[in-house]
Backbone as a ProteinNet text record, in pm:
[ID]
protein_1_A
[PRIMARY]
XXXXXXXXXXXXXXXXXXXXXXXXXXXXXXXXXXXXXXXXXXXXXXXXXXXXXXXXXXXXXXXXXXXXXXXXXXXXXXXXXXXXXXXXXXXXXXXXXXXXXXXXXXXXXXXXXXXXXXXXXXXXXXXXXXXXXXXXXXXXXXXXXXXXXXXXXXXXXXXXXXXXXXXXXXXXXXXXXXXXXXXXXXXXXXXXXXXXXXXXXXXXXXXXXXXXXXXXXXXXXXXXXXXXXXXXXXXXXXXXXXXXXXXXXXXXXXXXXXXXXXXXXXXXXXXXX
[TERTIARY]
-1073.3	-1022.3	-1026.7	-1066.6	-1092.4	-944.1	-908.5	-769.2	-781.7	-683.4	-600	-678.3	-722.5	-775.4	-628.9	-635.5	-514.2	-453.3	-366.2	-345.7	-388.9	-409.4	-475.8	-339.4	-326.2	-238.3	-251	-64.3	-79.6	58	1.3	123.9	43.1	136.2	150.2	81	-47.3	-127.4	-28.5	63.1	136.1	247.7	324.5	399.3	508.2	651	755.4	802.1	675.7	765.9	790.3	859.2	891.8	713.4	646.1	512.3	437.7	471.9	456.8	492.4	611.9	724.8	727.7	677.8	659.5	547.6	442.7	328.1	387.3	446.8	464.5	594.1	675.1	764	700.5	574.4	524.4	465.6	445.6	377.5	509.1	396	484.5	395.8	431.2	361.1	202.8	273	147.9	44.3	86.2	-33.5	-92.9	2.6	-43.7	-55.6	-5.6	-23.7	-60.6	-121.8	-123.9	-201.6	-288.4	-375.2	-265.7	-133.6	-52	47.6	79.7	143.2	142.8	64.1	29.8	106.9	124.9	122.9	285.4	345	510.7	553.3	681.3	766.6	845	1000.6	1098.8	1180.7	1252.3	1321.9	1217.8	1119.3	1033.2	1093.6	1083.2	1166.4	1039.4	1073.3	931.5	1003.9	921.6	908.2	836.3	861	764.7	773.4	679.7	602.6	574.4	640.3	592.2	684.1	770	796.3	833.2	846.2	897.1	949.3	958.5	1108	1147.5	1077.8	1047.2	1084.3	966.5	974.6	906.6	771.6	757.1	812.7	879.1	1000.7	1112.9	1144.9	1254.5	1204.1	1059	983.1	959.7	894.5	896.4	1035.7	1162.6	1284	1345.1	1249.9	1320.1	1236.8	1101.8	1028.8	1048.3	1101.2	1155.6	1315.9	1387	1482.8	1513.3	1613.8	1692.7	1647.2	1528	1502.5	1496.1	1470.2	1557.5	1433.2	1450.7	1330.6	1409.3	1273	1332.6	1235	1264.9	1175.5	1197.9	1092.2	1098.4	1013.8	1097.2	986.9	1025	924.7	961.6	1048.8	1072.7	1192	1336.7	1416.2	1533.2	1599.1	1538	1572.9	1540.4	1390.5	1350.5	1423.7	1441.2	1522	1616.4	1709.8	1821.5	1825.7	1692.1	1667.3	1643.2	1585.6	1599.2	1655.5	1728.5	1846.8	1987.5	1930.7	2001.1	1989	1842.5	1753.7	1810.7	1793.1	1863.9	1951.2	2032.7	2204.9	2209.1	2118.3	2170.3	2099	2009.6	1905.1	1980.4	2090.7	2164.4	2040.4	1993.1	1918.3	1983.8	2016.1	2140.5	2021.7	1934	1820.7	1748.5	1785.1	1697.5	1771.8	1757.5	1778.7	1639.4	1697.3	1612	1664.7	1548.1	1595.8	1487.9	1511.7	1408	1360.9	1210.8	1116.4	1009	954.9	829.7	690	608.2	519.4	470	538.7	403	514.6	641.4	774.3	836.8	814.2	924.3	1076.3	1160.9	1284.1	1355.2	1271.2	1259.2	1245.7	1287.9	1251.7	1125.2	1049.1	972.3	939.6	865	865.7	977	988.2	1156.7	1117.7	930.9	924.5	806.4	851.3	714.5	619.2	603.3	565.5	559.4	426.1	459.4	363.1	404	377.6	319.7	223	161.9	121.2	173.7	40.8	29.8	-144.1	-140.8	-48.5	-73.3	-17.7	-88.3	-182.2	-271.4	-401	-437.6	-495.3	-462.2	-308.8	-237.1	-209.5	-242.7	-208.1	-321.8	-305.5	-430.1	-475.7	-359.7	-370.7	-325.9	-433	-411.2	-411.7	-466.7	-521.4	-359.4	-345.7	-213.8	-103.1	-86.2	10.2	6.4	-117.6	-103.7	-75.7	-139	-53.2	112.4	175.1	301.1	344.8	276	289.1	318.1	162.8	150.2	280.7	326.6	440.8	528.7	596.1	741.2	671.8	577.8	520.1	587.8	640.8	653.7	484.8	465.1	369.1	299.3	176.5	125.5	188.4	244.7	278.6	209.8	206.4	114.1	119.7	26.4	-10.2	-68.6	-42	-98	-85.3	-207.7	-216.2	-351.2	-290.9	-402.2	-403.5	-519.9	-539.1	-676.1	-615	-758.4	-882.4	-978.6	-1139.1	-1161.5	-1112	-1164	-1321.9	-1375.7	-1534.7	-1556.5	-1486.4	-1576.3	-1491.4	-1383	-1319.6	-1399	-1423.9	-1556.8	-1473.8	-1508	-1408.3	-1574.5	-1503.3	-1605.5	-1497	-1479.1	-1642.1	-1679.1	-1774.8	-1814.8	-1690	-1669.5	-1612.8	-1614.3	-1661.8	-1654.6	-1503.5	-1453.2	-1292.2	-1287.4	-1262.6	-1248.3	-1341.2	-1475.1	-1542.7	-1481.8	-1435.1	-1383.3	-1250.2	-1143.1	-1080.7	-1083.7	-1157	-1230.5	-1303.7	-1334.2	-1395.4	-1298	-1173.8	-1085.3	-956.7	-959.2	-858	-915.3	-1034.6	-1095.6	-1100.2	-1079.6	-1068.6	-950.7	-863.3	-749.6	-695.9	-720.2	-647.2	-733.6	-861.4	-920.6	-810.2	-792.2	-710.6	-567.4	-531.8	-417.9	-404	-530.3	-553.4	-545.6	-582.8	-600.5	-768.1	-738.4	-885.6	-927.9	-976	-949	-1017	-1127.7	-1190.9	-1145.9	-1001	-954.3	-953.1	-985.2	-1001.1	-1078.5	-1271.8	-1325.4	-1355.8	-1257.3	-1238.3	-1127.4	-1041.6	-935.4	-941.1	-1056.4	-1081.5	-1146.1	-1161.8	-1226	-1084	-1031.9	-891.4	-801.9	-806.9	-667.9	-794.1	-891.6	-938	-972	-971.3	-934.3	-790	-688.9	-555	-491.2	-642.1	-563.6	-541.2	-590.1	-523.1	-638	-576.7	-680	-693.8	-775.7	-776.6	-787.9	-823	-874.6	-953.5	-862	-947.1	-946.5	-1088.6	-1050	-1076	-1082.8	-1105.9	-1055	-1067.5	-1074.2	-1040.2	-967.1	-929.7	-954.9	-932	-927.6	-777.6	-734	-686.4	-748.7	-730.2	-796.2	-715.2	-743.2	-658.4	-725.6	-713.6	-816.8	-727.4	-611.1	-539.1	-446.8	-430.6	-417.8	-260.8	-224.7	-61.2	-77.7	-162.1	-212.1	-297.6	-385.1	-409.1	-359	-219.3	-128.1	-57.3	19.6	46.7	20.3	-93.2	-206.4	-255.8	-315.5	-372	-269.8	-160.6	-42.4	71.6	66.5	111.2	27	-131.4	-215.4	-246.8	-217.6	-213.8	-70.6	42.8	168.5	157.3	76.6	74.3	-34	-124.6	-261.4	-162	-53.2	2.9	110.3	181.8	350.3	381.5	285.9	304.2	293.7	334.4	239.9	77.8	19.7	-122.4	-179.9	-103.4	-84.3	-95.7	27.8	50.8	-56.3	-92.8	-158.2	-311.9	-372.5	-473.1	-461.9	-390.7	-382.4	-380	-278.8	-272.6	-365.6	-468.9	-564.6	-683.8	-679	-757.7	-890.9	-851.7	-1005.9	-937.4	-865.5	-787.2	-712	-703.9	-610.4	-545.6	-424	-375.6	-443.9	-532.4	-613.1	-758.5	-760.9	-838.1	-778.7	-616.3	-557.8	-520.8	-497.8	-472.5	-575.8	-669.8	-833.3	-847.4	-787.3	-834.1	-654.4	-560.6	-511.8	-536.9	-598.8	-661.4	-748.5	-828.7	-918.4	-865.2	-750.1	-665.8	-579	-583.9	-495.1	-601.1	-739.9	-861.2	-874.5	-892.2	-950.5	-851.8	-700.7	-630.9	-572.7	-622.7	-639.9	-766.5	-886.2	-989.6	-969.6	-1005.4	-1002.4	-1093.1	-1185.8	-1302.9	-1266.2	-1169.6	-1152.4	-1109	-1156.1	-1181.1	-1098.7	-1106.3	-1092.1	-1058.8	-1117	-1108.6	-1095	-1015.2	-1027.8	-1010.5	-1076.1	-1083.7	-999.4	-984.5	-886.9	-919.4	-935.4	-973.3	-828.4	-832.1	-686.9	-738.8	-634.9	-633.7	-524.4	-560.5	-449.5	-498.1	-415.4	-446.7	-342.2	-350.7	-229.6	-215.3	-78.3	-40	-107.4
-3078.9	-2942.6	-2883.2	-2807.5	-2691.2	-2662.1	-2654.9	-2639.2	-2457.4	-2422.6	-2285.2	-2196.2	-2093.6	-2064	-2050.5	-2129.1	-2076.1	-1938.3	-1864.6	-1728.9	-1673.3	-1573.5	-1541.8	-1528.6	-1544.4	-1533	-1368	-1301.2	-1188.1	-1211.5	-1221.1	-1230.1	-1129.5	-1061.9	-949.2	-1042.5	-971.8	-1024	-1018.9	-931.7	-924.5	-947.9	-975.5	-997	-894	-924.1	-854	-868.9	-926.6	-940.5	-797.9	-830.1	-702.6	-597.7	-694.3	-631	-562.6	-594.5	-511.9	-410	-433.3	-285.3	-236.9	-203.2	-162.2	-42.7	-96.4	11	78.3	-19.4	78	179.2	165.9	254	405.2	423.2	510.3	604.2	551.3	603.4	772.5	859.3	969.1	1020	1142.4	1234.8	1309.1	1349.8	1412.4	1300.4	1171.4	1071.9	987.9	995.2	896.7	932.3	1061.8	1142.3	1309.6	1319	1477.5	1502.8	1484.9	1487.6	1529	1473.1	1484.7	1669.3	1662	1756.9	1854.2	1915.2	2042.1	2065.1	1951.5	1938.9	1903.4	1911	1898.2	2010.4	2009.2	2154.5	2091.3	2176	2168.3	2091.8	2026	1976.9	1907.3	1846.4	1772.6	1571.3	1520.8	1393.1	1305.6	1183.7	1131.8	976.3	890.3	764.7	688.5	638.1	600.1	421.8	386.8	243.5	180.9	96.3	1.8	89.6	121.8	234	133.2	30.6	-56.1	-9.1	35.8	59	213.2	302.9	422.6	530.4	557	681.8	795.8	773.8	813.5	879.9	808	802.8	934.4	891.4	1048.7	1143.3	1141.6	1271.3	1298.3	1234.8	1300.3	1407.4	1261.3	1359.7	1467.3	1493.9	1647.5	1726.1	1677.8	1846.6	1866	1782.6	1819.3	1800.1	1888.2	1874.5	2000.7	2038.4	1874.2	1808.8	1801.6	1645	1554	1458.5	1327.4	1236.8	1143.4	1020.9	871.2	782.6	655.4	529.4	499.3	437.3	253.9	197	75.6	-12.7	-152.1	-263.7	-399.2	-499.2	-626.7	-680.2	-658.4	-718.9	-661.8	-750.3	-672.6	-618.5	-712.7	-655.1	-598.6	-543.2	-400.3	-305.3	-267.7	-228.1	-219.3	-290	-247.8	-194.9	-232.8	-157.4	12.7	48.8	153.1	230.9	162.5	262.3	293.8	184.4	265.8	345	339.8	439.4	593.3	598.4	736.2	783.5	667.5	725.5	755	704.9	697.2	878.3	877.4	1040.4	1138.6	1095.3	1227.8	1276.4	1164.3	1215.3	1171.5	1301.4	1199.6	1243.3	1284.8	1302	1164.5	1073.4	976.2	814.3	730.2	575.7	465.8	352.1	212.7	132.1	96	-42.8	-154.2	-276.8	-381.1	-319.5	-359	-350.7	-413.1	-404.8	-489.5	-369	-403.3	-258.8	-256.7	-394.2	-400.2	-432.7	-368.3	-345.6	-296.2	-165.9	-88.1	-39.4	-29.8	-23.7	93.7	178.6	324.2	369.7	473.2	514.7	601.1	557	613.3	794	849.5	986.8	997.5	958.8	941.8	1033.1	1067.8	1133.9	1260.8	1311.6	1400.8	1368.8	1295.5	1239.9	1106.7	971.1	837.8	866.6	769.7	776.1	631.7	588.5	460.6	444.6	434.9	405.5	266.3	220.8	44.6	-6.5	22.3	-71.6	-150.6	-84.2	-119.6	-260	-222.2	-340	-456.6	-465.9	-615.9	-654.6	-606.3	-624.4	-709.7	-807.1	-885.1	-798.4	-747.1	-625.4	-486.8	-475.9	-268.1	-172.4	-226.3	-112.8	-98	-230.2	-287	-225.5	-190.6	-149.1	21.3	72.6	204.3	253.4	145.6	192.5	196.7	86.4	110.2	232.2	272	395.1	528.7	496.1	630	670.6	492.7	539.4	596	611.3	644.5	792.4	812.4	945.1	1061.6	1186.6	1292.6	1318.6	1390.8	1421.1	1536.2	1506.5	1596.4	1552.7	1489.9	1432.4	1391	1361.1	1341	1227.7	1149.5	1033.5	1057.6	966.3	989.8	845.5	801.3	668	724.9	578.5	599.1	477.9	428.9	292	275.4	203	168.4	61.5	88.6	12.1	-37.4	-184.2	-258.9	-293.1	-271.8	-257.9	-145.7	-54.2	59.8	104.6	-53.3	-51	-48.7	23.4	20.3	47.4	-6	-3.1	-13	28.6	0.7	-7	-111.5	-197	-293.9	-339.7	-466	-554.9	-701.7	-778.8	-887.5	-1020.6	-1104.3	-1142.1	-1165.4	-1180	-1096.8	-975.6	-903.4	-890	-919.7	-961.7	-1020	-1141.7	-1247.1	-1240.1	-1153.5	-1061.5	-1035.6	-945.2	-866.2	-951.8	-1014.2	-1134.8	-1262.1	-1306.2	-1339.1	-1288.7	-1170.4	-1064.4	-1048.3	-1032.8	-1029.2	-1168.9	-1251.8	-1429.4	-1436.4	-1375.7	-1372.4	-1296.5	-1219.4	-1101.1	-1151.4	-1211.7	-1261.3	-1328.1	-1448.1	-1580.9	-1516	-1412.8	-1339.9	-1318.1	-1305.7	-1215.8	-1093	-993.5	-813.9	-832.6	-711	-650.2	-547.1	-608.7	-569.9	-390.9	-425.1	-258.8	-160.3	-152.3	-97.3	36.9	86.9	211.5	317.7	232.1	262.9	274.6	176.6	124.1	244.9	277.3	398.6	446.7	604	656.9	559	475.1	400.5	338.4	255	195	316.7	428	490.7	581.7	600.3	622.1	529.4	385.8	308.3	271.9	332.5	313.3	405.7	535.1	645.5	791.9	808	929.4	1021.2	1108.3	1228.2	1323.1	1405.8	1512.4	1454.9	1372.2	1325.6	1375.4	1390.4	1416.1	1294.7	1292.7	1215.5	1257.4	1178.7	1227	1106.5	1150.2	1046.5	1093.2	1005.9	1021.6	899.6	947	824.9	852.6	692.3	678.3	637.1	717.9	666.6	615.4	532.3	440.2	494.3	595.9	566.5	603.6	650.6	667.7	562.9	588.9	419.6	430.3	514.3	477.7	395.6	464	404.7	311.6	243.5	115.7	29.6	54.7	-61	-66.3	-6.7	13.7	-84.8	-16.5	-49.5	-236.3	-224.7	-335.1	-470.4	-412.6	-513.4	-562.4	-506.6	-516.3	-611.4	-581.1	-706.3	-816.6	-818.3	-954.1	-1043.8	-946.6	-1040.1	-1051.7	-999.8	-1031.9	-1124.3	-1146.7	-1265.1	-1392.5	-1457.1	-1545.4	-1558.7	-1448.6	-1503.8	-1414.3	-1343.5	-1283.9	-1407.4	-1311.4	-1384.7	-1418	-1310.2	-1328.4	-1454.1	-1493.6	-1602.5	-1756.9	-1723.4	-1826.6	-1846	-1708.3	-1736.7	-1796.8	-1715.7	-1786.5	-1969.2	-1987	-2144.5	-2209.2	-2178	-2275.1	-2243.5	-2153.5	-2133.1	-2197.7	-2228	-2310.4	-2229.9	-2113	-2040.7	-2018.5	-2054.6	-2076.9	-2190.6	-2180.9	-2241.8	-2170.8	-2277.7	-2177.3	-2154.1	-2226.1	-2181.1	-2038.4	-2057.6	-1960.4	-1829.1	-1844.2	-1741.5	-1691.7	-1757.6	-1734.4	-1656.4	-1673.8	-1621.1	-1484.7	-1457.8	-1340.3	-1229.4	-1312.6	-1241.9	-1148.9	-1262.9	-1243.6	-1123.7	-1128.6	-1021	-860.7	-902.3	-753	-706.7	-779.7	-729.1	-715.9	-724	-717.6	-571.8	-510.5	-385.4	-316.4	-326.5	-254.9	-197.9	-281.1	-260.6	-186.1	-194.4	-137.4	-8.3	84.5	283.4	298.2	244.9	276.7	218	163.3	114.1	260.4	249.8	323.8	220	264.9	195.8	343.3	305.5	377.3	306.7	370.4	268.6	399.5	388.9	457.4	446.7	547.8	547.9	614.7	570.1	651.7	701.9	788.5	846.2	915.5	913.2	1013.8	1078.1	1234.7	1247	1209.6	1263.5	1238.4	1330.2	1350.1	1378.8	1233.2	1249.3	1158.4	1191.8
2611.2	2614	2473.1	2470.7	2337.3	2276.3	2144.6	2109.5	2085.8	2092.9	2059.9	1901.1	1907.3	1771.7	1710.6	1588.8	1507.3	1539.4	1498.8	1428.3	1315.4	1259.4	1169	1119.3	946.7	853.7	825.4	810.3	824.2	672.5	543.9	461.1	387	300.7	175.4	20.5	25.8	-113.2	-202.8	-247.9	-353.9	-411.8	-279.9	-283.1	-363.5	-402.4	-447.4	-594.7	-690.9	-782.9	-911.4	-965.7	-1067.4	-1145.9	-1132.6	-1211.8	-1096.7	-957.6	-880.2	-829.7	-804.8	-775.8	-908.7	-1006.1	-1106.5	-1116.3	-1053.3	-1013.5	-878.7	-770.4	-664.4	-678.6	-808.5	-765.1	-874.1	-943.9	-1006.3	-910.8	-757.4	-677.4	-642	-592.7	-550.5	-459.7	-398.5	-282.9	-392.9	-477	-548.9	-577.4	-683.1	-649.7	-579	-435.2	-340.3	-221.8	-215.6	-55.1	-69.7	-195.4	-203.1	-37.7	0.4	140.2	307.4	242.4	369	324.1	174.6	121.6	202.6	178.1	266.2	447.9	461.5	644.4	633.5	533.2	525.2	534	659.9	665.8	670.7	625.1	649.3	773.2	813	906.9	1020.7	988	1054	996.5	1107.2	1040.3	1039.9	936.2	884.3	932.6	920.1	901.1	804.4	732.9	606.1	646.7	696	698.3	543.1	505.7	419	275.9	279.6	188.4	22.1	45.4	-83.6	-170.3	-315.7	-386.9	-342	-284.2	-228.2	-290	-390.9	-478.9	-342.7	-280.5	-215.2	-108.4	-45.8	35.4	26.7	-78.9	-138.3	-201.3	-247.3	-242.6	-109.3	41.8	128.5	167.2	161.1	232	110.9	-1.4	-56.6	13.1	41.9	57.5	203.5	328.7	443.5	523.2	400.2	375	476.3	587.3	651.5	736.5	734.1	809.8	739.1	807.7	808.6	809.5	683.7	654.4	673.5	748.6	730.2	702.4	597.9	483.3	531.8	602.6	677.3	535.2	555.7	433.3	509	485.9	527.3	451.6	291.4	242.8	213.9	245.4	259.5	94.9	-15.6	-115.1	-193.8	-152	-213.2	-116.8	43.7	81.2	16.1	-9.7	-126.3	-234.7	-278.1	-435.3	-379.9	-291	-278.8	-187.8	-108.1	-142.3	-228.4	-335.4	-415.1	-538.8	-498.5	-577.1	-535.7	-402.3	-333.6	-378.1	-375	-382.1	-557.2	-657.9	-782.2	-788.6	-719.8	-712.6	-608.3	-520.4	-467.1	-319.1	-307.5	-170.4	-84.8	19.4	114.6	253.7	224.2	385.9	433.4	356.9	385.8	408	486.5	469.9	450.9	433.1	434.6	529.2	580.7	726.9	644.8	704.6	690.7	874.3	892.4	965	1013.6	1079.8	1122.2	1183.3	1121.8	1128.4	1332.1	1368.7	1458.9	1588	1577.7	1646	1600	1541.8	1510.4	1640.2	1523.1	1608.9	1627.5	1656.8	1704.5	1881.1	1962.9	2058.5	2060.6	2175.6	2147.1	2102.4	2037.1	2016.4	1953.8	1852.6	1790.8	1649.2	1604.2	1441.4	1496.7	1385	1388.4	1302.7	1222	1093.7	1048.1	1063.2	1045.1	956.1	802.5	693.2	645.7	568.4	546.3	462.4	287.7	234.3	177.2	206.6	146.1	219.6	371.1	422.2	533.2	584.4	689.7	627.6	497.7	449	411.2	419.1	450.3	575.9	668	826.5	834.8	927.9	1033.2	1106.6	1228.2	1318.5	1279.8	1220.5	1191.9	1315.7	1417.1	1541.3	1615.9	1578.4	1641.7	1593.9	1518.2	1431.8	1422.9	1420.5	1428.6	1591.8	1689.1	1778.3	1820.6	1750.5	1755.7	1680.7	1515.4	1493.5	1637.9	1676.6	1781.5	1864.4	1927.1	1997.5	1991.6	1854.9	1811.5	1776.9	1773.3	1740.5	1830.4	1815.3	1950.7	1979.7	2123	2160.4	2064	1979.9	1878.9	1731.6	1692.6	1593.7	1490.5	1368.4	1312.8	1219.7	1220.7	1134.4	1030	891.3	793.4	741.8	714.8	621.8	563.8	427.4	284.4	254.4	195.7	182.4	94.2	-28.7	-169.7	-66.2	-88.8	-67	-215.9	-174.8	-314.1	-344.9	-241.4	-227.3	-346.8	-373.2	-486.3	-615.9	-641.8	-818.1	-879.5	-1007.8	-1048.8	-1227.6	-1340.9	-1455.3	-1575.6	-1678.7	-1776.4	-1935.4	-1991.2	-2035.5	-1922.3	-1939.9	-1842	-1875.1	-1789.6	-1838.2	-1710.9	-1734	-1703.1	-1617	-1687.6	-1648.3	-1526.1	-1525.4	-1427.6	-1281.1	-1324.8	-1261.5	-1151.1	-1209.1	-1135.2	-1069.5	-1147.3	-1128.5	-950.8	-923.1	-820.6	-706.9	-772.1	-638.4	-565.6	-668.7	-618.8	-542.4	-626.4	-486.6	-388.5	-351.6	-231.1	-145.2	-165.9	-133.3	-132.7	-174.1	-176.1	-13.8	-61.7	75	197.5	200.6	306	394.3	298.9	280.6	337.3	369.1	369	567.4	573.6	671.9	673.7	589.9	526.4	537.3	502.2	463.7	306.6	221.6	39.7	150.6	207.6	273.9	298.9	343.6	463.1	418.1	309.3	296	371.7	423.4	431.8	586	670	823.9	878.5	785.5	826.1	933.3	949.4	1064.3	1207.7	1161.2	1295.8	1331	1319.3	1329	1404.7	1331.1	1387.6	1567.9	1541	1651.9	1789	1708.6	1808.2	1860	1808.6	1800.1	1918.6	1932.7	2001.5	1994.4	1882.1	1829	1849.7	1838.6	1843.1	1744.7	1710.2	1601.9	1469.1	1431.7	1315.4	1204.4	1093.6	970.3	887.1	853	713.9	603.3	461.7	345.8	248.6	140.7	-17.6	-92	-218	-349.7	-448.2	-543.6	-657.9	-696.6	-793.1	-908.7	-1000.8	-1106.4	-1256.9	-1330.3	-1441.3	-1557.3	-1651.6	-1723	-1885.2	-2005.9	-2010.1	-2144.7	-2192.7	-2360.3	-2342.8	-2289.4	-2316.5	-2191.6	-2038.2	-1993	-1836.4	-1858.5	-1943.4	-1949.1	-1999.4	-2060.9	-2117.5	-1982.4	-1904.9	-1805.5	-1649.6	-1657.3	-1528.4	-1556.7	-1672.7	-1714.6	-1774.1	-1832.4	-1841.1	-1724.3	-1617.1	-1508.6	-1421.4	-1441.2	-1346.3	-1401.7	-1548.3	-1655.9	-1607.7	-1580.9	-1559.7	-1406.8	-1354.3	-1168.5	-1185.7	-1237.2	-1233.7	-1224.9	-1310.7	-1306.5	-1258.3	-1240	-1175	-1053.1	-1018.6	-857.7	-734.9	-645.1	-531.4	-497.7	-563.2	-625.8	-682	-753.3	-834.3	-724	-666.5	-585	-452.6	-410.2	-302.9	-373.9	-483.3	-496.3	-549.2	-575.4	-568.8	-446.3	-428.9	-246.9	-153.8	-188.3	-112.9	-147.4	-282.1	-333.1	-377.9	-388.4	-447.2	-640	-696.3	-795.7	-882.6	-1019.8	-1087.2	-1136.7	-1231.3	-1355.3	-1430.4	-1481.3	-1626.4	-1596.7	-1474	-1461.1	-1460.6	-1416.6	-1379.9	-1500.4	-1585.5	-1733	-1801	-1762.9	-1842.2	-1734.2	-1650.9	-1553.3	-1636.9	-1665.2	-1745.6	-1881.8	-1982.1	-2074.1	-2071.3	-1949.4	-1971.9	-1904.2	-1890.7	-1843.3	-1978.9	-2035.2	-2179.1	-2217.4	-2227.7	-2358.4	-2284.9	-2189.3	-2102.1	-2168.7	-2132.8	-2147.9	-2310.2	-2373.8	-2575.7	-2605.9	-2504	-2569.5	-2584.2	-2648.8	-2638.6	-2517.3	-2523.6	-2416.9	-2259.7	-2239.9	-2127.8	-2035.1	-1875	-1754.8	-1637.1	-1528.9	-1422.4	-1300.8	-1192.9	-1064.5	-968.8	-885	-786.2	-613.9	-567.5	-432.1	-351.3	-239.4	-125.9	-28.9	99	207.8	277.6	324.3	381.7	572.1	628.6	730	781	873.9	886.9	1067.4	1138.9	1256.3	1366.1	1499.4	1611.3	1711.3	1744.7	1869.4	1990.7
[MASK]
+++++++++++++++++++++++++++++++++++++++++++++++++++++++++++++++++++++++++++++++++++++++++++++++++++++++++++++++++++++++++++++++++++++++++++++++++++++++++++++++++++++++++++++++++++++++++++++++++++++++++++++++++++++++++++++++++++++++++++++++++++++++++++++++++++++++++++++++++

């Protein structure tokens, strides 16, 4: 008798540590959802999927103020960290739950508004997941996820290190069960999910001043070794420390040069229930 295909591993490349929520709490509506901006009114209530220290989050619930946001994460103590991010910022439109993207604990048609970003390319099951989105959706509702395609980081100077860099996050998040792509799978996913009325579209982030490459580049030097990054590429065995050390190295050399660049892509959509 034939045995059972495993499950596919569905864990978070990055895990939670401080050099991470560090970049994710810089995130806001203008640099990470300008694409949805526009489609925010007043007293429309949101759901924010994956919201982690959630700067995002309480920029949605000022600009659809009084409605009502609710900012879901798998860990309960970035959950805590932000909400008490809220309360220290006087946003009283919004809460934090811990969550599960792929059972949310919502009635159905419960938002007008489900929110996602970088979150679908750590999922095993994305189709899966945006359909639980759909549900809690009201009828005509609207979806919005955004998500980087590590297929088109593209940085200059050259550099070896990074190189490698780039080919092990991708072995990495494999190893994860994600997809480094998912930028570029977006509109197909949420149209297999259901939805109708689909736009899509793209953005970048850039790194090139040296504020944002001390920043950018000293943040993935202290995540190369003591993230979950770290850990997963070892136990996966596409990694050491000493390599991880040298993929550091070459994130502090990028991030000292004047000439250092970095881009990195994002496919987004919006969509209806």
């Amino acid at each position: 008798m034939e045995s059972e295909t495993a499950p596919a591993r569905d864990a978070y490349t990055h895990g939670h540590h401080a050099s991470v929520l560090r970049i994710h709490a810089w995130r806001t509506v203008e640099n990470s959802a300008a694409y949805l901006a526009p489609r925010l009114e007043a007293g429309v209530d949101v759901l924010d999927v994956g919201s982690g220290p959630g700067t995002i989050t309480l920029d949605l619930a000022r600009r659809v103020r009084p409605g009502h946001v609710v900012g879901i994460d798998a860990s309960a103590e970035v959950v805590s960290q932000a909400a008490g991010l809220a309360a220290s910022e006087g946003v009283g439109n919004v809460e934090f739950r811990t969550g599960d993207a792929y059972a949310l604990e919502f009635d159905d048609g419960a938002f007008d508004v489900v929110h996602a970003h970088q979150v679908l390319q750590h999922l095993a099951r994305p189709v899966d997941a945006l359909r639980e989105f759909r549900r809690v959706l009201k009828p005509g509702g609207l979806l919005a996820v955004r998500d980087v395609d590590y297929g088109g980081v593209i940085w200059s100077p050259a550099s070896a290190g990074l190189d490698r860099w780039l080919a092990l996050y991708h072995d990495v998040h494999d190893w994860n069960g994600g997809d480094a792509h998912a930028g570029r799978h977006l509109k197909r996913w949420v149209r297999e999910a259901g939805f109708a009325d689909v736009t899509a579209s793209g953005s970048v982030w850039v790194f090139a001043s040296d504020l944002e490459r001390e920043w950018w580049g000293g943040s993935w030097a202290e995540r190369a070794t003591e993230s979950s990054f770290a850990g997963h590429a070892i136990e996966s065995g596409h990694s050491n420390p000493d390599e991880l050390r040298r993929i550091a190295q070459a994130w502090r050399d990028w991030a000292a040069d004047g000439d250092g660049w970095l881009l990195m892509p994002h496919g987004e959509v919006l969509a209806r229930a």
